[in-house]
mmJSON file of the N, C-alpha and C atoms, coordinates in Angstrom:
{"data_MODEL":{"atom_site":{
"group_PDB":["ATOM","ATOM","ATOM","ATOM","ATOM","ATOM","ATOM","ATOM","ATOM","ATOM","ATOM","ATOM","ATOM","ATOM","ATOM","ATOM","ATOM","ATOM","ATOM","ATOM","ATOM","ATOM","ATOM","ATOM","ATOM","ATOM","ATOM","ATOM","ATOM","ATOM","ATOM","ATOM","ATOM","ATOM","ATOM","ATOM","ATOM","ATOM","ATOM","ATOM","ATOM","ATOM","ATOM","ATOM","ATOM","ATOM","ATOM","ATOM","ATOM","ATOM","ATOM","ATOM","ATOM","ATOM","ATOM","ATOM","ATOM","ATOM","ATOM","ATOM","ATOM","ATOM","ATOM","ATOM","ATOM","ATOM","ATOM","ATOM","ATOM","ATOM","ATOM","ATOM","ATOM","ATOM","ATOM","ATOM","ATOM","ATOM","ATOM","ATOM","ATOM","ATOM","ATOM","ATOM","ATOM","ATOM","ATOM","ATOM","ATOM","ATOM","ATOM","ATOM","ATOM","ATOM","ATOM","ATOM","ATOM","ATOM","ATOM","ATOM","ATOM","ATOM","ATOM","ATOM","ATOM","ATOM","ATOM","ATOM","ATOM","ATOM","ATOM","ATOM","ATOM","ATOM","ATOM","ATOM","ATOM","ATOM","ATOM","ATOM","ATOM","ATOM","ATOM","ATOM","ATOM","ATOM","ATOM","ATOM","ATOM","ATOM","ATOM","ATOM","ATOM","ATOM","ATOM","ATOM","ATOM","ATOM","ATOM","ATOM","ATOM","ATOM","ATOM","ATOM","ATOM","ATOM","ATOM","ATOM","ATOM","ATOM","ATOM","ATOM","ATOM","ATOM","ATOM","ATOM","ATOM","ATOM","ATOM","ATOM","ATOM","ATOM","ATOM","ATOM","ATOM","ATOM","ATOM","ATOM","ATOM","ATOM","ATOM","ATOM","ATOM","ATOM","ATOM","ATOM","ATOM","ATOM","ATOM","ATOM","ATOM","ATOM","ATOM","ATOM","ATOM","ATOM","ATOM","ATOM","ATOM","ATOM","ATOM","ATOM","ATOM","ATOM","ATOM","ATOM","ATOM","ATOM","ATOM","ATOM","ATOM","ATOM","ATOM","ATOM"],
"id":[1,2,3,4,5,6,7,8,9,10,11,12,13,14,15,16,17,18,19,20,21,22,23,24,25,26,27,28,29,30,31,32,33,34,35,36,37,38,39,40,41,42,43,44,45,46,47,48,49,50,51,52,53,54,55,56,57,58,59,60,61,62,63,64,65,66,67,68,69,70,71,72,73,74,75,76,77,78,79,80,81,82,83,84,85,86,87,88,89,90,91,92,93,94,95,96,97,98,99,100,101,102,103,104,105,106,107,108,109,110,111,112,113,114,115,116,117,118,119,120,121,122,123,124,125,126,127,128,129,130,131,132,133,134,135,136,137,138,139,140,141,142,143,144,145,146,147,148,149,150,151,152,153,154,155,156,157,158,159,160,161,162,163,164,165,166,167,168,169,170,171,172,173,174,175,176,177,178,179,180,181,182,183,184,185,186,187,188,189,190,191,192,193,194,195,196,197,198,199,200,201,202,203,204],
"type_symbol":["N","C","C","N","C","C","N","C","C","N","C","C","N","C","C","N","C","C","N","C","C","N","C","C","N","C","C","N","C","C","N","C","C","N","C","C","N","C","C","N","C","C","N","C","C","N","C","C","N","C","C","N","C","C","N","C","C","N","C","C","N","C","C","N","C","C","N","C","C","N","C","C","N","C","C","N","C","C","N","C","C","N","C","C","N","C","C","N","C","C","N","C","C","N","C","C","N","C","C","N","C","C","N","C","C","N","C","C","N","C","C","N","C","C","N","C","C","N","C","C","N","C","C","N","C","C","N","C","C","N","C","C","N","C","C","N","C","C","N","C","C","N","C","C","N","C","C","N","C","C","N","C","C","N","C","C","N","C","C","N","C","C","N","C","C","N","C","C","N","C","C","N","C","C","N","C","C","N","C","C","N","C","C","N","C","C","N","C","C","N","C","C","N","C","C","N","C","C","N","C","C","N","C","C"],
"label_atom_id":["N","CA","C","N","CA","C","N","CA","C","N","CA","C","N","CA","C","N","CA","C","N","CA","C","N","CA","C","N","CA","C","N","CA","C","N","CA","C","N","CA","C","N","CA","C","N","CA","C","N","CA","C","N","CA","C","N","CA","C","N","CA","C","N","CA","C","N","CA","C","N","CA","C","N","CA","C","N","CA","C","N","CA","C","N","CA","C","N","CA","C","N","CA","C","N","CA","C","N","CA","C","N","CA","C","N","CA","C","N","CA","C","N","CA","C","N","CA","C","N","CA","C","N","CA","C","N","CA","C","N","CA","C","N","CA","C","N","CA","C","N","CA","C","N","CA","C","N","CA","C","N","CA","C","N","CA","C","N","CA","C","N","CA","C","N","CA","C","N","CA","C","N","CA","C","N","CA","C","N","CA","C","N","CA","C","N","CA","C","N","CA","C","N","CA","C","N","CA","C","N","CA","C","N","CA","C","N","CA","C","N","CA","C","N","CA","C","N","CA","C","N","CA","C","N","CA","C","N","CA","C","N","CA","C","N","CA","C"],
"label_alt_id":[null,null,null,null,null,null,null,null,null,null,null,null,null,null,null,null,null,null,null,null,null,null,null,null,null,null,null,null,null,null,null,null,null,null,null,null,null,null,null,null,null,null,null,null,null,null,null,null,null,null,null,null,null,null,null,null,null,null,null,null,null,null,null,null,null,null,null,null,null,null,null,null,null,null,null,null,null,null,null,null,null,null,null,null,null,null,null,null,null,null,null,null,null,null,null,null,null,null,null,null,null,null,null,null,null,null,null,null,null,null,null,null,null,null,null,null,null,null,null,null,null,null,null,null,null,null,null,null,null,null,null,null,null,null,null,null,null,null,null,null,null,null,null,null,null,null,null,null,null,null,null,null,null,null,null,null,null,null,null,null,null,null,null,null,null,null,null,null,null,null,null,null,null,null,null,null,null,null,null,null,null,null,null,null,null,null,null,null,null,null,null,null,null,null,null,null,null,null,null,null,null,null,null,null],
"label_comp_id":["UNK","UNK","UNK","UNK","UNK","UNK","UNK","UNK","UNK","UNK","UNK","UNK","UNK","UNK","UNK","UNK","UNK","UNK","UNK","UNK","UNK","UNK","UNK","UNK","UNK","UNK","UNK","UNK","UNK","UNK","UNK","UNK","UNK","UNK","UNK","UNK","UNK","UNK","UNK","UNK","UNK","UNK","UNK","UNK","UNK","UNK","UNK","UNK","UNK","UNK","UNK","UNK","UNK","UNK","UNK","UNK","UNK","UNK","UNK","UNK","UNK","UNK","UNK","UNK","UNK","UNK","UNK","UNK","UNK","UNK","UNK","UNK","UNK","UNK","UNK","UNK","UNK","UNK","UNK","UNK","UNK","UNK","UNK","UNK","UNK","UNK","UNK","UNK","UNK","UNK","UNK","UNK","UNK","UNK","UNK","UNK","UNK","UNK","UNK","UNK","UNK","UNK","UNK","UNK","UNK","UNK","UNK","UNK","UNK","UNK","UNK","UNK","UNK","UNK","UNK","UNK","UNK","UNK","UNK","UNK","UNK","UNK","UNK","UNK","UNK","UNK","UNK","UNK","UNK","UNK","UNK","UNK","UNK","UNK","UNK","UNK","UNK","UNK","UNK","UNK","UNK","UNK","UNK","UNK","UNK","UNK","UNK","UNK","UNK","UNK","UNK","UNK","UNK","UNK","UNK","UNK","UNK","UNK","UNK","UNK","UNK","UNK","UNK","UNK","UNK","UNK","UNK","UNK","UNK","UNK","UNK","UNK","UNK","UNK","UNK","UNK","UNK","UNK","UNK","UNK","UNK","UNK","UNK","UNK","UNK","UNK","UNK","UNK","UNK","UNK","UNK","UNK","UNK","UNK","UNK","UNK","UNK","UNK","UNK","UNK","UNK","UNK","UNK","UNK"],
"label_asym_id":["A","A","A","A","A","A","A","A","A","A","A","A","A","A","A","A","A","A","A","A","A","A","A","A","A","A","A","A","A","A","A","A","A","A","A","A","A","A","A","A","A","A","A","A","A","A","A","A","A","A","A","A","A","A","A","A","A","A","A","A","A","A","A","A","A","A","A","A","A","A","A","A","A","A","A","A","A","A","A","A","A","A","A","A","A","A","A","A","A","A","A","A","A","A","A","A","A","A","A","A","A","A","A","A","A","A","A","A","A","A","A","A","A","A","A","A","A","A","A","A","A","A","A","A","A","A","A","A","A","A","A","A","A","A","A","A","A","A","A","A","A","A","A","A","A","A","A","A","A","A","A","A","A","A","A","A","A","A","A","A","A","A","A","A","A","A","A","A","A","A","A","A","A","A","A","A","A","A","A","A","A","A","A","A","A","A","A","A","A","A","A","A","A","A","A","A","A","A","A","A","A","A","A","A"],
"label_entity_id":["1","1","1","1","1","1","1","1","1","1","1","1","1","1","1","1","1","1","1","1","1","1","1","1","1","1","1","1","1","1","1","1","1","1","1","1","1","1","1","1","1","1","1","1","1","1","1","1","1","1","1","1","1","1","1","1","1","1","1","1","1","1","1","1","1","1","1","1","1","1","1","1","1","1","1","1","1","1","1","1","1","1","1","1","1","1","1","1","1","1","1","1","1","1","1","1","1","1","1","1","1","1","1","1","1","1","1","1","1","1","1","1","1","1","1","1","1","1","1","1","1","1","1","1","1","1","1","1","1","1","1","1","1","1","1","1","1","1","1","1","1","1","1","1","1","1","1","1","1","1","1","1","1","1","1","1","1","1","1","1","1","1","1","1","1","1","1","1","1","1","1","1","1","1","1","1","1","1","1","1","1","1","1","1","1","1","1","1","1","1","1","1","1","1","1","1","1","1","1","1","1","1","1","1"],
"label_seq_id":[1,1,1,2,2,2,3,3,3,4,4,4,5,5,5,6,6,6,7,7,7,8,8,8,9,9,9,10,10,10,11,11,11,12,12,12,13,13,13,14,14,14,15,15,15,16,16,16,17,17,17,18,18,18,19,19,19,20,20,20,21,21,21,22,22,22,23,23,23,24,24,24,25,25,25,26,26,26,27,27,27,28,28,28,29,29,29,30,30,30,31,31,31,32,32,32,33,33,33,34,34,34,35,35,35,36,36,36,37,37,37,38,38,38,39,39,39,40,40,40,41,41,41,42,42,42,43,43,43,44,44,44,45,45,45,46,46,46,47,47,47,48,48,48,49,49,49,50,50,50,51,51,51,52,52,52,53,53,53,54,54,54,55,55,55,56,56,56,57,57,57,58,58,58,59,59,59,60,60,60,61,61,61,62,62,62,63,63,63,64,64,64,65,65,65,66,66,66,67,67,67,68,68,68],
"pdbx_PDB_ins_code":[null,null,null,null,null,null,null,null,null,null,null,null,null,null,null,null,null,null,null,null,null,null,null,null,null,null,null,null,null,null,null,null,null,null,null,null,null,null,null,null,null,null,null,null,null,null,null,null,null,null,null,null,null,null,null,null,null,null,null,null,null,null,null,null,null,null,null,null,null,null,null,null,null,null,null,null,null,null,null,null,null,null,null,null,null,null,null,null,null,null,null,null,null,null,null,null,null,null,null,null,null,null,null,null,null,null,null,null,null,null,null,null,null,null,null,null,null,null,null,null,null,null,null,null,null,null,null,null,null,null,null,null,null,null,null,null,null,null,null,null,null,null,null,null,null,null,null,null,null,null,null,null,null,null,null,null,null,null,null,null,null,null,null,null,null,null,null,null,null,null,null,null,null,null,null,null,null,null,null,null,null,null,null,null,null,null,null,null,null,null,null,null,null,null,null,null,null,null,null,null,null,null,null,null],
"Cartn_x":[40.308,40.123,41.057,40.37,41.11,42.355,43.495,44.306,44.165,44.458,44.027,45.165,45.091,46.268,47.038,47.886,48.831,48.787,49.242,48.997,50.872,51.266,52.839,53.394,53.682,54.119,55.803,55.991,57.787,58.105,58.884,60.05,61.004,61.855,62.901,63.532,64.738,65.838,65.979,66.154,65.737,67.607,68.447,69.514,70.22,71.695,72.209,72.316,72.902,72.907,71.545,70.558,69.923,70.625,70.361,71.093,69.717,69.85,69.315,70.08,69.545,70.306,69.053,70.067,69.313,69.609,69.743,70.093,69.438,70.496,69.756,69.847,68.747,68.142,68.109,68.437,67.789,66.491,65.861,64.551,65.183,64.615,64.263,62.932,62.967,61.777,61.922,60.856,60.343,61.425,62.194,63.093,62.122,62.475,61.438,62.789,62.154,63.208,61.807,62.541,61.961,62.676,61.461,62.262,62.919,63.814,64.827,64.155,63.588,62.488,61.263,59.89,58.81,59.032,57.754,57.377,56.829,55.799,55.17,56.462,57.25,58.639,59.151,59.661,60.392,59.603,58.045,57.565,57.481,57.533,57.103,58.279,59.635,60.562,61.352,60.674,60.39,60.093,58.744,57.514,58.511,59.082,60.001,60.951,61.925,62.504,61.89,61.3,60.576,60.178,59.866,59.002,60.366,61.349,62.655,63.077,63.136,63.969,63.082,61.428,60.911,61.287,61.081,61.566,62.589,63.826,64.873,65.015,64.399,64.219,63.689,62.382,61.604,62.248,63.484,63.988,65.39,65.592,66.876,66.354,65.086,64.418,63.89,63.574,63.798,64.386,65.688,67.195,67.677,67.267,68.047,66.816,65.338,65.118,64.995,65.36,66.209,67.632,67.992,69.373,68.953,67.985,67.706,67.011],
"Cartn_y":[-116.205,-117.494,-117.555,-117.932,-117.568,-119.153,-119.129,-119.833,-120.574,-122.084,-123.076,-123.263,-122.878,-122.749,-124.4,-124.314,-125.572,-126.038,-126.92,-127.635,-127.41,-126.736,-126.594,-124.85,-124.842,-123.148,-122.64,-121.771,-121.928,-120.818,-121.348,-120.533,-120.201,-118.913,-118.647,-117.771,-117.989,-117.412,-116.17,-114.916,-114.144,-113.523,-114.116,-114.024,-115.218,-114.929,-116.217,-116.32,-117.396,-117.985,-119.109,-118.761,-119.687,-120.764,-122.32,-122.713,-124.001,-124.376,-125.674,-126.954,-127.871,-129.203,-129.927,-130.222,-131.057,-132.013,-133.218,-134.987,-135.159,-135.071,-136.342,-137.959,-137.99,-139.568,-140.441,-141.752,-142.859,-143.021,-142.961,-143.52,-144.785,-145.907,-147.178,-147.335,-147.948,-148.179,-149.558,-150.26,-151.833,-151.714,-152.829,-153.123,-153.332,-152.78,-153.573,-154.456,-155.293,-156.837,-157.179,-157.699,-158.296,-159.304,-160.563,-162.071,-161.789,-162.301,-161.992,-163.141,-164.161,-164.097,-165.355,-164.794,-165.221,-166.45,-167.539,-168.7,-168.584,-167.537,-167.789,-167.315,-166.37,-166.033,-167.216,-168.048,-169.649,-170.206,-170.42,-170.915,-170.449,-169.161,-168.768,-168.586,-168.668,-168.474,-170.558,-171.267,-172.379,-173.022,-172.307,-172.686,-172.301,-170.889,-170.254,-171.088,-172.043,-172.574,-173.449,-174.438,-175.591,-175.144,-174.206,-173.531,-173.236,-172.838,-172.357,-173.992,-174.843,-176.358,-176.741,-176.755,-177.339,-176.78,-175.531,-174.469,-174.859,-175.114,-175.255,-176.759,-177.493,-179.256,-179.157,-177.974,-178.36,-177.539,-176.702,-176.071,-177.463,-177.817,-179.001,-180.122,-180.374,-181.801,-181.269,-179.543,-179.34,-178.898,-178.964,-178.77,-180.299,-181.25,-182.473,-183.17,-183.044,-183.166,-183.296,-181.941,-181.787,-182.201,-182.539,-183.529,-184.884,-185.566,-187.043,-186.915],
"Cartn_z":[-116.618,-115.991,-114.779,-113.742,-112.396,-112.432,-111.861,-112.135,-110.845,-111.078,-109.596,-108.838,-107.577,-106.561,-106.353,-106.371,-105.942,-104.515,-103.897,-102.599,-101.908,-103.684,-102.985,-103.263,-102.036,-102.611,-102.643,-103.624,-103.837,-102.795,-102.645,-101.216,-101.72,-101.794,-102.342,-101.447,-100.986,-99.911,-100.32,-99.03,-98.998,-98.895,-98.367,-98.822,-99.389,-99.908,-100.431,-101.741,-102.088,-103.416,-103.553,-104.751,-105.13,-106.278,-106.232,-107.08,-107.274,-108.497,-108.706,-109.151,-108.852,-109.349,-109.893,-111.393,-112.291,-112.744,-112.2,-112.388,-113.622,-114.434,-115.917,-115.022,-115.824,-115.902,-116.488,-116.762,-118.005,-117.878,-119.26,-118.873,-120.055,-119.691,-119.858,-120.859,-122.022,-122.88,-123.135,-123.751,-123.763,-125.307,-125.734,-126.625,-127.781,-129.225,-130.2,-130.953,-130.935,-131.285,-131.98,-133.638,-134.538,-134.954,-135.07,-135.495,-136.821,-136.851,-137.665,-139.236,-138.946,-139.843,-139.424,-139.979,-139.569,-140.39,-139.162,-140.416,-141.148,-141.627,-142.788,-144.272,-143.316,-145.176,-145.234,-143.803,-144.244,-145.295,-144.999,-146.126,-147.144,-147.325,-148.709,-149.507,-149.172,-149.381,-149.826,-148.673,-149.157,-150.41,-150.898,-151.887,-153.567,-153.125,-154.176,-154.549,-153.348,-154.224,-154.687,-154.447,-154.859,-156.375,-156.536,-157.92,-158.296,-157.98,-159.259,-159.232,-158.638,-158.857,-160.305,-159.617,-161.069,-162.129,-161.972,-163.949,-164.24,-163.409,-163.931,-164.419,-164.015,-164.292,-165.912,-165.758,-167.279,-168.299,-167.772,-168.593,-169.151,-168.253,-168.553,-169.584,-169.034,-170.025,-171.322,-171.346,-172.886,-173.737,-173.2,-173.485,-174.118,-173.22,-173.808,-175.012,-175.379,-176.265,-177.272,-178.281,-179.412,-179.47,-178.867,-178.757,-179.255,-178.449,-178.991,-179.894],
"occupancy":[1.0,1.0,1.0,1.0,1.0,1.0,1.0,1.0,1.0,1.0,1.0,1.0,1.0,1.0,1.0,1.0,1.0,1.0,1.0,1.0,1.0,1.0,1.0,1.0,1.0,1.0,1.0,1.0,1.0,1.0,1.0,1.0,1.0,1.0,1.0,1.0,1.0,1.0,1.0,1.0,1.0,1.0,1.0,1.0,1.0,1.0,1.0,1.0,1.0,1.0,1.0,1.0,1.0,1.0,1.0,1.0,1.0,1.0,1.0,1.0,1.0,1.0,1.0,1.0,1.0,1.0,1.0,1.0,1.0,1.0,1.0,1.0,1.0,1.0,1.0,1.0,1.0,1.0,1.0,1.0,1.0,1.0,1.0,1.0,1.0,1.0,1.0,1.0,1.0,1.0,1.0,1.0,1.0,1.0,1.0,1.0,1.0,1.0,1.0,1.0,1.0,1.0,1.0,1.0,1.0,1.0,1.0,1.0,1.0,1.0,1.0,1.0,1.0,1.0,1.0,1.0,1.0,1.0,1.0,1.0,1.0,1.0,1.0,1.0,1.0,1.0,1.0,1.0,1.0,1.0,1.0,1.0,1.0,1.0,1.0,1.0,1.0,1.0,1.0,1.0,1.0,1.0,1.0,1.0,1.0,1.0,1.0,1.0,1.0,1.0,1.0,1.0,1.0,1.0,1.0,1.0,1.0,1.0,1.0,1.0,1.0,1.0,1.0,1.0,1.0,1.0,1.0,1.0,1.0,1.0,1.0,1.0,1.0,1.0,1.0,1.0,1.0,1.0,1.0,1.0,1.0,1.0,1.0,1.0,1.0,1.0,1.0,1.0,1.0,1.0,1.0,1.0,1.0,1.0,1.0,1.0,1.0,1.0,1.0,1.0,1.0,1.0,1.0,1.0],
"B_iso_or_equiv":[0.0,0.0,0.0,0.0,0.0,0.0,0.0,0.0,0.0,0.0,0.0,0.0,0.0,0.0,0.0,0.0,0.0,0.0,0.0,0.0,0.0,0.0,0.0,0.0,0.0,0.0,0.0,0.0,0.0,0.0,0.0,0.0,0.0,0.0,0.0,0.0,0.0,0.0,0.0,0.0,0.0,0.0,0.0,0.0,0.0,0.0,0.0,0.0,0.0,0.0,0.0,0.0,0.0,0.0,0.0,0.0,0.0,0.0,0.0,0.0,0.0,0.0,0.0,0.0,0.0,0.0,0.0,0.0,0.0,0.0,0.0,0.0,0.0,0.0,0.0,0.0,0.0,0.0,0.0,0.0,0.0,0.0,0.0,0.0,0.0,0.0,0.0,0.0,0.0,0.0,0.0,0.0,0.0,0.0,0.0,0.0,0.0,0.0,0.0,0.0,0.0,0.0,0.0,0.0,0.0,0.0,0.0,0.0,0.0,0.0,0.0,0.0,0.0,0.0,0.0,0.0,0.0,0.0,0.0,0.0,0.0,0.0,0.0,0.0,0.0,0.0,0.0,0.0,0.0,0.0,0.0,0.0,0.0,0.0,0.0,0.0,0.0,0.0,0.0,0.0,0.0,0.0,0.0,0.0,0.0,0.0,0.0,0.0,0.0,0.0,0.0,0.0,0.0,0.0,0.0,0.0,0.0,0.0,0.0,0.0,0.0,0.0,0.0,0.0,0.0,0.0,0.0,0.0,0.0,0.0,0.0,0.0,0.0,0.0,0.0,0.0,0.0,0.0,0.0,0.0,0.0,0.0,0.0,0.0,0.0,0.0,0.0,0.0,0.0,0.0,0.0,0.0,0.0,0.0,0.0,0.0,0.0,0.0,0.0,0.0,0.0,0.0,0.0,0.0],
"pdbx_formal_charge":[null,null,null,null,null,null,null,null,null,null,null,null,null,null,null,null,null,null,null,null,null,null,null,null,null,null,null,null,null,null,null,null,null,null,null,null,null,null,null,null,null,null,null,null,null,null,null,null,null,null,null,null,null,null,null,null,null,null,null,null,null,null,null,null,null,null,null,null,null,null,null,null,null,null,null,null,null,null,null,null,null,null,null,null,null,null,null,null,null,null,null,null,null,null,null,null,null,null,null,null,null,null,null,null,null,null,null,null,null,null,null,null,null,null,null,null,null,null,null,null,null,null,null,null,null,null,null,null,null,null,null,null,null,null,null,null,null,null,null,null,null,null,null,null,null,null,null,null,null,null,null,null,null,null,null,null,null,null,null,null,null,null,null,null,null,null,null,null,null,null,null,null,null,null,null,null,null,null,null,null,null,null,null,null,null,null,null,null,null,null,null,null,null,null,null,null,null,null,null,null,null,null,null,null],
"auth_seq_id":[1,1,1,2,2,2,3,3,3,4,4,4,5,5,5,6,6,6,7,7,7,8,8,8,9,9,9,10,10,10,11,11,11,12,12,12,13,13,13,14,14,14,15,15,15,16,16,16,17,17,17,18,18,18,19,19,19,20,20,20,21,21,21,22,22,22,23,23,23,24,24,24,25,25,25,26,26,26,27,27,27,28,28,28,29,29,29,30,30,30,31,31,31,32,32,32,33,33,33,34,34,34,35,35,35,36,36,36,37,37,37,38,38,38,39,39,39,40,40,40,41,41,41,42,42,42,43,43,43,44,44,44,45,45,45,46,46,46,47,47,47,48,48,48,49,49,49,50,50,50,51,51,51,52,52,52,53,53,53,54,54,54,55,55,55,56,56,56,57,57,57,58,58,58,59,59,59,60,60,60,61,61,61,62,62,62,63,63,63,64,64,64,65,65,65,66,66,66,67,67,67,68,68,68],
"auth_comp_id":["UNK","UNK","UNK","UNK","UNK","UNK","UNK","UNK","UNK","UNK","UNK","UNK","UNK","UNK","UNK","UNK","UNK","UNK","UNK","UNK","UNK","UNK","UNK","UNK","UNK","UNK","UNK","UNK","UNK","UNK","UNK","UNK","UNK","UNK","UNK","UNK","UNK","UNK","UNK","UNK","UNK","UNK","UNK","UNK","UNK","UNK","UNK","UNK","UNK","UNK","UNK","UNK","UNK","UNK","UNK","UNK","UNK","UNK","UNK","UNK","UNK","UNK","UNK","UNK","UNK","UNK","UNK","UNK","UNK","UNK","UNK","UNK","UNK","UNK","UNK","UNK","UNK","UNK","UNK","UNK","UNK","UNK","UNK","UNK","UNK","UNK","UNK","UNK","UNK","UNK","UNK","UNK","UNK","UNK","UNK","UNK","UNK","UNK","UNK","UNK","UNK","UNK","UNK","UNK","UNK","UNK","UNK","UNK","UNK","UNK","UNK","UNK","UNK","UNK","UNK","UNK","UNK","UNK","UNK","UNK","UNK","UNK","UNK","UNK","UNK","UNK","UNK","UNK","UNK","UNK","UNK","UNK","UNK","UNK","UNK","UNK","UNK","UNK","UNK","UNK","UNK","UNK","UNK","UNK","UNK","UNK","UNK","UNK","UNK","UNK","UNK","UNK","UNK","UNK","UNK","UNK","UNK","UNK","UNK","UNK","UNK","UNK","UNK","UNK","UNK","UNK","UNK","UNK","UNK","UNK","UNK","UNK","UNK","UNK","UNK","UNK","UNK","UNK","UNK","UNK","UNK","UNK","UNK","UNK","UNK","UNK","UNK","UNK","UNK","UNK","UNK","UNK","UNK","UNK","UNK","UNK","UNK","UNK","UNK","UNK","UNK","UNK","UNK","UNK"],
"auth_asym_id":["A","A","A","A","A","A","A","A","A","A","A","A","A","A","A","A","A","A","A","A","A","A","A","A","A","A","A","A","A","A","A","A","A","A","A","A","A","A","A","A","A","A","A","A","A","A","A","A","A","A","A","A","A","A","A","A","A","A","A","A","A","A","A","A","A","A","A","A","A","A","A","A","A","A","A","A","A","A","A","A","A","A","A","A","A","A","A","A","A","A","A","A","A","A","A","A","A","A","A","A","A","A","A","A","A","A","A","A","A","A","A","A","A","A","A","A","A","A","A","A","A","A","A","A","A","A","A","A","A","A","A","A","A","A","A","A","A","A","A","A","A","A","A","A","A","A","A","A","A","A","A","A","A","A","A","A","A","A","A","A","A","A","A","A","A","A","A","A","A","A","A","A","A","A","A","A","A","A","A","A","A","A","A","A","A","A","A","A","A","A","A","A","A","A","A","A","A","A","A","A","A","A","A","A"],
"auth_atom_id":["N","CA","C","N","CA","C","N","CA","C","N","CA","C","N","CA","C","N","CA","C","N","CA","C","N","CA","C","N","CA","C","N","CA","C","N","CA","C","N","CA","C","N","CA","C","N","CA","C","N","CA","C","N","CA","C","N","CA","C","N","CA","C","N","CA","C","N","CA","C","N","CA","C","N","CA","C","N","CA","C","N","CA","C","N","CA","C","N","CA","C","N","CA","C","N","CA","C","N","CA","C","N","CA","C","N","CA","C","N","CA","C","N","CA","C","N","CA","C","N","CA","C","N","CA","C","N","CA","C","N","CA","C","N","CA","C","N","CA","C","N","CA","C","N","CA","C","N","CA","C","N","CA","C","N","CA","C","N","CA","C","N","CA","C","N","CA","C","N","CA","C","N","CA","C","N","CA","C","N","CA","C","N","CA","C","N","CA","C","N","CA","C","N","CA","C","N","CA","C","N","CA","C","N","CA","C","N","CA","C","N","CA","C","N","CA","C","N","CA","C","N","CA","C","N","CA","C","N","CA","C","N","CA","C","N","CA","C"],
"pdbx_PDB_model_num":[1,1,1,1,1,1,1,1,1,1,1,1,1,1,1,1,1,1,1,1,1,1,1,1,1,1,1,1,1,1,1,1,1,1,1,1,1,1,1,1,1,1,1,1,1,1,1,1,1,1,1,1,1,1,1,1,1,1,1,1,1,1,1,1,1,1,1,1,1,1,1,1,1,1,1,1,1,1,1,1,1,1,1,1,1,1,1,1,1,1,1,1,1,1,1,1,1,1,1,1,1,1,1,1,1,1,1,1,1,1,1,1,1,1,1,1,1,1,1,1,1,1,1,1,1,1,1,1,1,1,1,1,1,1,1,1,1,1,1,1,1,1,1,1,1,1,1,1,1,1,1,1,1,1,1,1,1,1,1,1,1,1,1,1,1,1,1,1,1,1,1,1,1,1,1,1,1,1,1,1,1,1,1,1,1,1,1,1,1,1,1,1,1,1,1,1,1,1,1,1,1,1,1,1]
}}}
């Protein structure tokens, strides 16, 4: 497979020192930042307590039952 010629051709000194220079770079990427927490866990995390207050209420009122 014949190889496709470039539009740039390398030149290399015929006396001398050849030398290259190679600059590191930053590359820069888009940040991933995550909400530290969504509304739907507020709610559901919400709903949880609401549901442990009651258990613990119907656990208290049948605690004091057998008492009276």
């Amino acid at each position: 497979m014949p190889e496709a010629r470039s539009a740039l051709r390398e030149v290399l000194p015929k006396r001398g020192q050849l030398s290259v220079e190679d600059v590191a770079t930053l590359v820069l990427c888009k940040p991933k930042l995550l909400p530290l927490k969504s509304v739907t866990l507020e709610k559901l995390e919400k709903m949880q307590r609401a549901a442990q207050e009651t258990v613990r209420r119907q656990e208290m009122a049948q605690r004091e039952e057998p008492q009276q």
